[in-house]
N, CA, C and O atoms as CSV, one atom per row, in Angstrom:
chain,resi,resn,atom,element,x,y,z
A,1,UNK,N,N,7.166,-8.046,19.113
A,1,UNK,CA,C,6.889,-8.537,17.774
A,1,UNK,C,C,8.213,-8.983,17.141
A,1,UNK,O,O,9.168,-8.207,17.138
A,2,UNK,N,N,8.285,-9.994,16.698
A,2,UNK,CA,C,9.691,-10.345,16.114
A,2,UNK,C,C,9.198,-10.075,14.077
A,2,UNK,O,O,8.188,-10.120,13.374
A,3,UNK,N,N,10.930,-9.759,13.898
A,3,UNK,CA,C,10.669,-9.569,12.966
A,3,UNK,C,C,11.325,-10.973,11.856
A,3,UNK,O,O,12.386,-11.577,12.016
A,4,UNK,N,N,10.380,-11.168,10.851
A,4,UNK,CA,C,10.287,-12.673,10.121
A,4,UNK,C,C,11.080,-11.798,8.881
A,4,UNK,O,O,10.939,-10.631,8.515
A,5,UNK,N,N,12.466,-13.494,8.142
A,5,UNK,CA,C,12.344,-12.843,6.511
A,5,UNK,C,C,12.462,-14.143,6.342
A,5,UNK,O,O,13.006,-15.025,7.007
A,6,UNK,N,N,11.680,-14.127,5.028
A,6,UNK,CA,C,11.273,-15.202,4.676
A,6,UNK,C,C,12.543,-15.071,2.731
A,6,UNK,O,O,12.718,-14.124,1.965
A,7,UNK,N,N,13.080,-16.513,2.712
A,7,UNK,CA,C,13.673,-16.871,1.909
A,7,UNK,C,C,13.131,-17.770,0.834
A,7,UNK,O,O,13.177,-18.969,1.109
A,8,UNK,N,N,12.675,-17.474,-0.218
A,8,UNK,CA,C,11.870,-18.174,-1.401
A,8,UNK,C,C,10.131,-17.892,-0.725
A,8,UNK,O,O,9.633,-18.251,0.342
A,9,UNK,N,N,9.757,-17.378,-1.480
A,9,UNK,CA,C,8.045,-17.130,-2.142
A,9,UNK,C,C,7.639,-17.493,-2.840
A,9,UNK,O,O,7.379,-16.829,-3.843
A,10,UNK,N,N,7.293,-18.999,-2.693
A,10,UNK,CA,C,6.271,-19.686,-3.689
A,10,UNK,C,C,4.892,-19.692,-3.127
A,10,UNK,O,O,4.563,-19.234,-2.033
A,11,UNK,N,N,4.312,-20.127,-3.796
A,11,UNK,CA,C,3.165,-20.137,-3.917
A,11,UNK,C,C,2.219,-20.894,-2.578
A,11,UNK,O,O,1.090,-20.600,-2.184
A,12,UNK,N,N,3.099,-21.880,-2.123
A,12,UNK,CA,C,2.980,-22.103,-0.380
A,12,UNK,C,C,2.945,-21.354,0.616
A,12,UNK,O,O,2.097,-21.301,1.507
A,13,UNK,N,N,4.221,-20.542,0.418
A,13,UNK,CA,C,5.025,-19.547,1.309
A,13,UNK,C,C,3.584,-18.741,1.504
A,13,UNK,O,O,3.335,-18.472,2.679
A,14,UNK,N,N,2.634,-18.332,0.558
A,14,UNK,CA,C,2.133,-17.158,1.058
A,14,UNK,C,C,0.503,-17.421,2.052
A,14,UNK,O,O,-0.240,-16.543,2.491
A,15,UNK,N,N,0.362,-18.855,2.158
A,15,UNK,CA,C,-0.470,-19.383,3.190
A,15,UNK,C,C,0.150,-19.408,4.508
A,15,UNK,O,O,-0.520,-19.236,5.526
A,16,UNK,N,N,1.197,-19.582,4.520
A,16,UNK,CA,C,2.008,-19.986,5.925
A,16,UNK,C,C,2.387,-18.925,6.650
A,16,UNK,O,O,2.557,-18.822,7.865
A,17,UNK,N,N,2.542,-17.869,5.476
A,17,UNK,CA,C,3.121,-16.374,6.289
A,17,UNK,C,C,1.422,-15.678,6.600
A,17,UNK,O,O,1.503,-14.597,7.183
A,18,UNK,N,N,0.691,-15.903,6.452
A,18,UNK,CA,C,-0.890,-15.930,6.722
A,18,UNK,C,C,-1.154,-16.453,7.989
A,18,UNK,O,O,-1.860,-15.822,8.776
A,19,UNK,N,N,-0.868,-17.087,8.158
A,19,UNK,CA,C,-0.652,-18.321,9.108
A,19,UNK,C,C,0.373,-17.702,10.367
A,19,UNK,O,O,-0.296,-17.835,11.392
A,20,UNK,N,N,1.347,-17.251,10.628
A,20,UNK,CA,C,2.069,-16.726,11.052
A,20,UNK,C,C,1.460,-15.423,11.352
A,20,UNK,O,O,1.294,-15.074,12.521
A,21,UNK,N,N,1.127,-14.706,10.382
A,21,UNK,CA,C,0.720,-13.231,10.990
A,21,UNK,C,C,-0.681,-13.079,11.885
A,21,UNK,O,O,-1.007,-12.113,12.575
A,22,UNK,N,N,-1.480,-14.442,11.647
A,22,UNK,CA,C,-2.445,-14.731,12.803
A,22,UNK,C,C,-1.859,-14.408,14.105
A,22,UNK,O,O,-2.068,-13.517,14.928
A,23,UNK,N,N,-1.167,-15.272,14.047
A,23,UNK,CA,C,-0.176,-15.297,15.582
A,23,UNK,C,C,-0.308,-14.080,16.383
A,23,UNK,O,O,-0.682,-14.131,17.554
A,24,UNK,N,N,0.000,-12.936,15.761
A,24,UNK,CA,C,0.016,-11.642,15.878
A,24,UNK,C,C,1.502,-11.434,17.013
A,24,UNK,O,O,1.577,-10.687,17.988
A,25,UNK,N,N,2.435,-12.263,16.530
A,25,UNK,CA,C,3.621,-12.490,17.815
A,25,UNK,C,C,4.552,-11.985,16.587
A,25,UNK,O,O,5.556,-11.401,16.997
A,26,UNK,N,N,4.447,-12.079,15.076
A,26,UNK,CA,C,5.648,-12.429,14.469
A,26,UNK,C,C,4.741,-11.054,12.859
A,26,UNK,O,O,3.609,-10.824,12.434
A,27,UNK,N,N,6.061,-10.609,12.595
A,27,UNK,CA,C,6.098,-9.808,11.326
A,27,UNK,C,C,6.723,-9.810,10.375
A,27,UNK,O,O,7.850,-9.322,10.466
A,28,UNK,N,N,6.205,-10.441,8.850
A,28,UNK,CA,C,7.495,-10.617,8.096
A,28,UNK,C,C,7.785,-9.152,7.349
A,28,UNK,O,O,6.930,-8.499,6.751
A,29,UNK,N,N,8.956,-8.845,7.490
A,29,UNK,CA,C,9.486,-7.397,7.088
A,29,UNK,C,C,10.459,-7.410,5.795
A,29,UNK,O,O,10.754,-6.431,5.109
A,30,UNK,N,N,10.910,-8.815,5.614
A,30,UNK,CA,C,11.613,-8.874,4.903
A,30,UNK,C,C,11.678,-10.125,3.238
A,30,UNK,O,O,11.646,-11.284,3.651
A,31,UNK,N,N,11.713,-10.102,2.495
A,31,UNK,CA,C,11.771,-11.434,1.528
A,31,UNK,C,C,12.796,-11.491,0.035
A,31,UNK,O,O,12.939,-10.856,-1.010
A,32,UNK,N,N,13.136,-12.213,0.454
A,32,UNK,CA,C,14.727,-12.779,-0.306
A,32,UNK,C,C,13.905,-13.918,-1.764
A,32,UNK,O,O,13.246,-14.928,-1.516
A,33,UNK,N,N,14.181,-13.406,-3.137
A,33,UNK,CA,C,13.383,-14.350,-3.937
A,33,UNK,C,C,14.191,-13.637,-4.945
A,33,UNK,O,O,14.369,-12.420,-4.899
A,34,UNK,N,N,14.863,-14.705,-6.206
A,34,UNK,CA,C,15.308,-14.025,-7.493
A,34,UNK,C,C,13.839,-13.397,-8.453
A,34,UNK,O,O,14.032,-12.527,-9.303
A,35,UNK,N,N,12.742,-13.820,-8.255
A,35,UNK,CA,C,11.497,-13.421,-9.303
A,35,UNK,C,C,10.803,-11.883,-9.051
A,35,UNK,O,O,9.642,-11.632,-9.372
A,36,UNK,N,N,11.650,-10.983,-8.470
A,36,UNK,CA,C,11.039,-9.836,-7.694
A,36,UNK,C,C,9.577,-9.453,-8.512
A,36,UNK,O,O,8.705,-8.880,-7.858
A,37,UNK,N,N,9.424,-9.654,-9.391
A,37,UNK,CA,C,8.228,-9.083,-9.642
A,37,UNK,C,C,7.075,-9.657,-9.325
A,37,UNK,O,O,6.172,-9.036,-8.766
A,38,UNK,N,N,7.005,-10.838,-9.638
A,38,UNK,CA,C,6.285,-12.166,-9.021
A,38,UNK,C,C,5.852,-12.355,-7.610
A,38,UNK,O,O,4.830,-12.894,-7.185
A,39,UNK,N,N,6.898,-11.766,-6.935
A,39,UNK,CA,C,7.087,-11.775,-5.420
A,39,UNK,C,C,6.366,-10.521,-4.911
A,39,UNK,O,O,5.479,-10.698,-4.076
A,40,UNK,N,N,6.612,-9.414,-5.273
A,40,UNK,CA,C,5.823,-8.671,-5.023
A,40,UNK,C,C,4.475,-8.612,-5.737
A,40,UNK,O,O,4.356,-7.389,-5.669
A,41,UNK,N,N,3.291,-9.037,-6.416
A,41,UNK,CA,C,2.471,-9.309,-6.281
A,41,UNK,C,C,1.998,-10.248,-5.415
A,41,UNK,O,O,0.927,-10.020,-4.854
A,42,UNK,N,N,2.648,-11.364,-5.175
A,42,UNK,CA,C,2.025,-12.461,-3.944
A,42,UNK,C,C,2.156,-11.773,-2.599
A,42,UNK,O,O,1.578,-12.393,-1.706
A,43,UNK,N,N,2.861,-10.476,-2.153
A,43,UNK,CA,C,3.189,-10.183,-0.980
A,43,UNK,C,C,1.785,-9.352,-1.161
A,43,UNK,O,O,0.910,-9.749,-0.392
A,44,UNK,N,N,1.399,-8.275,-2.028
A,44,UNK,CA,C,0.000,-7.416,-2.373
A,44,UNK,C,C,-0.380,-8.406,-1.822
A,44,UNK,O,O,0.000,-8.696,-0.687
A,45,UNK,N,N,-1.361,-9.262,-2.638
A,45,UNK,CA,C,-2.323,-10.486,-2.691
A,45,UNK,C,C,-2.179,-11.162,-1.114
A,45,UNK,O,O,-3.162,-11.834,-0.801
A,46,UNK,N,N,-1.398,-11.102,-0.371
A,46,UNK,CA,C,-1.286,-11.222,1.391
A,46,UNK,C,C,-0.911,-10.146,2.134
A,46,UNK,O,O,-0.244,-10.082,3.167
A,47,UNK,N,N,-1.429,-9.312,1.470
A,47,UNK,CA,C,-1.614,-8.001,2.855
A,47,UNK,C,C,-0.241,-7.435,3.251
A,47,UNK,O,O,-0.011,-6.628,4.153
A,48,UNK,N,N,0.756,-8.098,2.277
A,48,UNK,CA,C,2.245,-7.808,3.033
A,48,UNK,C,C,2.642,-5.882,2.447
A,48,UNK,O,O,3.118,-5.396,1.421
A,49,UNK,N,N,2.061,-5.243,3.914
A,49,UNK,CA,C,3.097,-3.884,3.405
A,49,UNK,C,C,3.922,-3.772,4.380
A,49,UNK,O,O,4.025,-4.365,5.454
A,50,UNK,N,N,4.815,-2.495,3.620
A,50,UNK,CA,C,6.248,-2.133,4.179
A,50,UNK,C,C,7.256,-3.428,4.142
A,50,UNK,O,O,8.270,-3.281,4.825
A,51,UNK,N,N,7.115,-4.796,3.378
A,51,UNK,CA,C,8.158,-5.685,3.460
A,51,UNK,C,C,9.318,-5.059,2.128
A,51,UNK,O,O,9.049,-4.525,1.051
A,52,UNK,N,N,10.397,-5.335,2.639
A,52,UNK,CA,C,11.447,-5.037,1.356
A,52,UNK,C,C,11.873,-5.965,1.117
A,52,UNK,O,O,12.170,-6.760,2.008
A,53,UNK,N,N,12.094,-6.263,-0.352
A,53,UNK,CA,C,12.560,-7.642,-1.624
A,53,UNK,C,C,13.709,-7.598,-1.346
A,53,UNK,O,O,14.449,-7.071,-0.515
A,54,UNK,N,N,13.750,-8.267,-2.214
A,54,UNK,CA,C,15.848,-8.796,-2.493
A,54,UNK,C,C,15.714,-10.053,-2.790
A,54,UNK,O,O,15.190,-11.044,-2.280
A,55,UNK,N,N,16.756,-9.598,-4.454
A,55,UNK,CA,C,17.014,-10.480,-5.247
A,55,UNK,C,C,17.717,-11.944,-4.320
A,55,UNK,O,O,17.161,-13.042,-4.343
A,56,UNK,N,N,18.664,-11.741,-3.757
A,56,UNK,CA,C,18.983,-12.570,-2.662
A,56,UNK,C,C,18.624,-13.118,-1.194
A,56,UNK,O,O,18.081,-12.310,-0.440
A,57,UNK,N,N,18.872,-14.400,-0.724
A,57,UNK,CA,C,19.147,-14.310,0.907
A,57,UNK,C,C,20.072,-13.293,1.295
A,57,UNK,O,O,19.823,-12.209,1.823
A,58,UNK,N,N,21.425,-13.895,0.890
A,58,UNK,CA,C,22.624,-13.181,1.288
A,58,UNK,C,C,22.242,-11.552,1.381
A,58,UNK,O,O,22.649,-11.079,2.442
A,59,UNK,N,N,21.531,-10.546,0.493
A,59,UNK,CA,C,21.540,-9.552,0.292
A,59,UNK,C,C,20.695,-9.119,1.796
A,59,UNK,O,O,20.982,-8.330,2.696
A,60,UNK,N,N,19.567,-10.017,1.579
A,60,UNK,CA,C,18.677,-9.592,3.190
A,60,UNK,C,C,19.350,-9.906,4.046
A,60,UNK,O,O,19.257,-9.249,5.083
A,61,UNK,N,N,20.244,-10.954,3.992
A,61,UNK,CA,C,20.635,-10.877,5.565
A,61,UNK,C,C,21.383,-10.235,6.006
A,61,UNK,O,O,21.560,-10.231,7.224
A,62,UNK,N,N,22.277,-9.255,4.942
A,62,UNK,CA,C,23.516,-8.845,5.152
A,62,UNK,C,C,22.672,-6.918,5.478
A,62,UNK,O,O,23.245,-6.112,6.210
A,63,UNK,N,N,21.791,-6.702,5.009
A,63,UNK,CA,C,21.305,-5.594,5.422
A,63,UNK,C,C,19.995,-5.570,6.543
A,63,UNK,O,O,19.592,-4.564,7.126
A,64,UNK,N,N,19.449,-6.955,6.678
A,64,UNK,CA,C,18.104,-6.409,7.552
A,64,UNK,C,C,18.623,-6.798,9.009
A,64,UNK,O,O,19.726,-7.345,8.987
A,65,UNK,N,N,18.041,-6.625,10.302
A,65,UNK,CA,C,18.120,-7.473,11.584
A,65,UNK,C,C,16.646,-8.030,12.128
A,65,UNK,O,O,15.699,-7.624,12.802
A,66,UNK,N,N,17.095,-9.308,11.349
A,66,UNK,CA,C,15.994,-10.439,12.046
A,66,UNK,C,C,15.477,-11.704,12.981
A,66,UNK,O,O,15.800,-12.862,12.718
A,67,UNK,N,N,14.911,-11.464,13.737
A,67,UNK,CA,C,14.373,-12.241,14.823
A,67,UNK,C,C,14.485,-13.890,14.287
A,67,UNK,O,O,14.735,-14.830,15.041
A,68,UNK,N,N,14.307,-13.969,13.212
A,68,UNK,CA,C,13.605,-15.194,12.588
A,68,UNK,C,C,13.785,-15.543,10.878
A,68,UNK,O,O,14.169,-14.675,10.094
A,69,UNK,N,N,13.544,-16.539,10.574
A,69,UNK,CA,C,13.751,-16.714,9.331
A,69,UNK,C,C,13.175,-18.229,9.187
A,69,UNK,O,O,13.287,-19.279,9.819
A,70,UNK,N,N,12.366,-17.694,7.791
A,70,UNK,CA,C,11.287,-19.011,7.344
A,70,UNK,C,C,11.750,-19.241,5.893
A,70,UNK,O,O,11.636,-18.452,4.956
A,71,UNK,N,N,12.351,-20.601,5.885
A,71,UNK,CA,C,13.152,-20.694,4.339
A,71,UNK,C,C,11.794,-21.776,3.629
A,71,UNK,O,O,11.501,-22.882,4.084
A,72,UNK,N,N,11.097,-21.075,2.387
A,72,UNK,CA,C,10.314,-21.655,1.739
A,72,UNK,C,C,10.600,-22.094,0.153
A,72,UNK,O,O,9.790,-22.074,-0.774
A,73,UNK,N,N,12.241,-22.565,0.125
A,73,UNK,CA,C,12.598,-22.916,-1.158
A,73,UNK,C,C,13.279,-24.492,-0.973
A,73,UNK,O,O,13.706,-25.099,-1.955
């Protein structure tokens, strides 16, 4: 399973990571967005648990290890 972080969560982003977790190959664990609150309701509203926020890219990348990365900004 690779692990996905996805950079900007708009309102696109959360069909595509839908889309992706079909796959059942790929997991997003991680999401980088300045609107954290915003962001975590759209991650609820797509089934996303156990992913951790951050106000930044830089911040996720500098703490998570990821397979992959889906930039939706």
């Amino acid at each position: 399973m690779y692990k996905i972080g996805i950079i900007g969560y708009g309102s696109r982003m959360g069909d595509f990571v839908d889309r992706v977790m079909e796959t059942g190959g790929a997991l997003p664990v991680a999401i980088a967005d300045p609107d954290l609150e915003n962001v975590k309701k759209r991650a609820e509203k797509h089934s996303l648990s156990g992913v951790v926020f951050y106000p930044t890219a830089e911040d996720m990348l500098a703490k998570e290890r990821l397979d992959g990365i889906c930039i939706g900004t």
